[in-house]
C-alpha positions in Angstrom: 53.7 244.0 -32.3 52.7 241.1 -29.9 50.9 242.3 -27.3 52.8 241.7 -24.1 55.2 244.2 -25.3 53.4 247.2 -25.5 52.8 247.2 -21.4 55.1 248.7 -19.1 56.7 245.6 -17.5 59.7 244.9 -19.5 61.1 248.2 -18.3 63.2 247.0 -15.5 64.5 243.8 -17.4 65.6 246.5 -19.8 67.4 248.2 -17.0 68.9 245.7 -15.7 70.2 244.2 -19.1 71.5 247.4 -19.9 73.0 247.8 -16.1 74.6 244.4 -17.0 76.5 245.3 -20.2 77.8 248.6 -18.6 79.2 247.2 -15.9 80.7 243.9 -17.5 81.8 245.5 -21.1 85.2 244.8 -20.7 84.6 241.2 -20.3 82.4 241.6 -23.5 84.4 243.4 -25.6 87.5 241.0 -24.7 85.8 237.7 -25.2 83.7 238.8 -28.5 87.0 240.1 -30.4 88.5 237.1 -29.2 86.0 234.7 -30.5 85.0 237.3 -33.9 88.3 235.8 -35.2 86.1 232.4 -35.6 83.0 233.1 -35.7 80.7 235.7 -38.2 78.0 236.5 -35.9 80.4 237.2 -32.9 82.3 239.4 -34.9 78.7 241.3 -35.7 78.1 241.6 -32.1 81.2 243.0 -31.6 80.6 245.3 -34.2 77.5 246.7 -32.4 78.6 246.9 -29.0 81.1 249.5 -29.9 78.3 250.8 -32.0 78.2 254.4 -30.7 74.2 255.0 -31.5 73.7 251.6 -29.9 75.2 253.2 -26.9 73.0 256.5 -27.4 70.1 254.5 -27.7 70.7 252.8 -24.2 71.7 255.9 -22.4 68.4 257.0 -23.5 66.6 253.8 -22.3 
């Protein structure tokens, strides 16, 4: 594990990434099933956003 990760300072970039996706997962979801017709990795993406232990994970976070 590097070690700038183990400190305490990514915690709020973590909140506010998380804040992000909450409050803009409509746009998300639309544009990654959109573009997951085309493209593999988008489709993965989409795959994991409605992931529901992703979303346990980050209500834990």
């Amino acid at each position: 594990m590097p070690p700038k990760a183990t400190g305490t300072r990514w915690l709020p970039h973590l909140g506010k990434g998380v804040d992000s996706l909450v409050h803009n997962f409509k746009a998300y979801h639309a544009h990654l099933s959109t573009v997951s017709h085309t493209n593999p990795k988008a489709e993965g993406l989409a795959r994991l956003l409605l992931d529901r232990r992703a979303w346990s994970l980050m209500s834990f976070l």
